[in-house]
C-alpha positions as CSV (number, residue, x, y, z in Angstrom):
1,X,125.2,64.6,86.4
2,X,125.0,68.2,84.7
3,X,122.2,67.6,83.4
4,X,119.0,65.3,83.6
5,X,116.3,63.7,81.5
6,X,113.7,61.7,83.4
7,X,110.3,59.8,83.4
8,X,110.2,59.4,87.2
9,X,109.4,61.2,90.4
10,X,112.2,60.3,92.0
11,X,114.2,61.3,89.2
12,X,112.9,64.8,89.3
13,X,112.9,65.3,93.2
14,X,116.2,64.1,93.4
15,X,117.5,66.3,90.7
16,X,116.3,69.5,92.1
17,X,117.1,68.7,95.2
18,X,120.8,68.7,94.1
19,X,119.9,71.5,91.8
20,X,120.5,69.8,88.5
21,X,119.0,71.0,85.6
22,X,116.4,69.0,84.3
23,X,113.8,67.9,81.9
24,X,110.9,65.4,83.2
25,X,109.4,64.0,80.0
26,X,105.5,61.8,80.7
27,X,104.1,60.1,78.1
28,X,100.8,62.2,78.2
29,X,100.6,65.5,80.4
30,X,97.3,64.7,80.4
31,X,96.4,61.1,82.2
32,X,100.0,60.6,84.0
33,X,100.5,60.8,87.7
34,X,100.6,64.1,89.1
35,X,103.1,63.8,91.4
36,X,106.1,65.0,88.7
37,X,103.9,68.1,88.0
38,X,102.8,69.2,91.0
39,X,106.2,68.8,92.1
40,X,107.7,71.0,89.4
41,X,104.7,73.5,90.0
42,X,105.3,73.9,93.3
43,X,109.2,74.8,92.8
44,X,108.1,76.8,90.2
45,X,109.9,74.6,87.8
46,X,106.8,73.9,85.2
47,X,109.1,74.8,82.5
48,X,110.5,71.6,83.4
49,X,107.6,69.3,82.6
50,X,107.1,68.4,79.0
51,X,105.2,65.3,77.2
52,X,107.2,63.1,74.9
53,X,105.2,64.0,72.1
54,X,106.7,67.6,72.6
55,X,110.1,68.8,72.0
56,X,111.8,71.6,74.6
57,X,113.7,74.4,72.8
58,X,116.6,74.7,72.6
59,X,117.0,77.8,74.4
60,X,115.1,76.3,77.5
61,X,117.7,73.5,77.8
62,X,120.2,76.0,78.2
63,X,118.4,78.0,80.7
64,X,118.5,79.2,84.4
65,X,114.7,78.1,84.3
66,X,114.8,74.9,84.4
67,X,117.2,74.4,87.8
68,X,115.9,73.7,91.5
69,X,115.5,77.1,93.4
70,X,116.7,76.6,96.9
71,X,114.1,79.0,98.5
72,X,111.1,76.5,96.8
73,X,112.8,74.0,98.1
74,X,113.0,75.1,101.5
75,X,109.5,76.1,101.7
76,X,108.2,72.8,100.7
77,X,110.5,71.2,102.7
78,X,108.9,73.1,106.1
79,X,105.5,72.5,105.1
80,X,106.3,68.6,104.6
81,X,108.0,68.8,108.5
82,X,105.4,71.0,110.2
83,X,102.6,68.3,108.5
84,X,105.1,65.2,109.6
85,X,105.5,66.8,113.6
86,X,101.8,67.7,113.4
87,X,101.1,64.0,112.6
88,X,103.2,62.7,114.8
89,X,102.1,64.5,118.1
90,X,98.2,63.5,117.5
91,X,99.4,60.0,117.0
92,X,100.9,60.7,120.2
93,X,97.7,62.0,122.0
């Protein structure tokens, strides 16, 4: 895809992680999971994260804001392995 518009997590993770543009639309900011927007916060990506009741401009749509960074990525990415290695040598012990 060139470009995607999504109401899931997976959605969203997989779309940055393939560095997609992308919009992830929740019914309300407010009371949904925040999985989606910690996610997009994280990469730096909040720009990305809009509620249907609100509609993106048009110049954001068209912008280098709303794609994956690789460097966000990567960090996240280390932090989830260092917990995952971590976890897995006290289960070890």
């Amino acid at each position: 895809a060139s470009f995607v518009v999504t109401t899931s997590f997976h959605g969203t993770a997989f779309s940055s992680i393939f560095h997609i543009p992308l919009l992830s639309v929740v019914e309300d900011a407010d009371t949904e999971d925040g999985r989606i927007q910690t996610l997009l916060t994280a990469l730096k990506q909040k720009a990305s994260f809009i509620s249907c009741n609100t509609l993106p401009e048009k110049e954001l749509i068209c912008s280098s804001l709303i794609i994956g960074k690789e460097k966000n990525i990567d960090v996240i990415r280390e932090h989830s392995m260092s917990l995952l290695v971590k976890a897995l040598q006290q289960a070890g012990n």
